[in-house]
N, C-alpha and C positions, 0 to 999 in steps of 0.2 A: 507500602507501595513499592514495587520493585520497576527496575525496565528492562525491558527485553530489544536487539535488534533480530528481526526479522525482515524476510526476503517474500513478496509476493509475484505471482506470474497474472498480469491483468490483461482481459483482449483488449485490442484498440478498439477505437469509438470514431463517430462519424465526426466531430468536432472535439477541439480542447474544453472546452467548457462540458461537455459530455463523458469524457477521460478522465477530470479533477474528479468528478463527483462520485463514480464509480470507484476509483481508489480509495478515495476518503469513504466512502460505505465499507470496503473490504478490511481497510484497514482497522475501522470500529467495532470488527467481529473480534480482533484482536485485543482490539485495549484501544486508550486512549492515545492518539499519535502526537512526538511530542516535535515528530518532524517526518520528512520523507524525501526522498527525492527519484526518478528515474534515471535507470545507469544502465539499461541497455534496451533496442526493440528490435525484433527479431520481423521483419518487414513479411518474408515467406511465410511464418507461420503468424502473424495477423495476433503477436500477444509485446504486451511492455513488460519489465524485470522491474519492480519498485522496493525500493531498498527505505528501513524505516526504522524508526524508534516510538518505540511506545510506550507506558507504565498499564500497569494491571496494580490491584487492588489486593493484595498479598491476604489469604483467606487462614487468619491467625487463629 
């Protein structure tokens, strides 16, 4: 198992509870998150910058 940090670009959502959910989906394409947090949103262009850690499954 290794971790990786990665950076995703998420559109906003009409509610937070809409926004959690959709990042935690994006972020599961990735690997299992082992956290995350948002660090910036970009209002004009209607997206968040979610900044994360995650482990993947090291394919031995």
């Amino acid at each position: 198992m290794t971790t990786h940090f990665i950076t995703a670009e998420i559109d906003l959502q009409e509610t937070p509870t809409e926004l959690q959910k959709v990042i935690e989906a994006e972020l599961q394409k990735q690997g299992e998150p082992l956290r995350w947090a948002i660090t910036s949103v970009n209002v004009a262009r209607q997206k968040a910058t979610v900044e994360a850690v995650i482990t993947r499954v090291s394919a031995e």
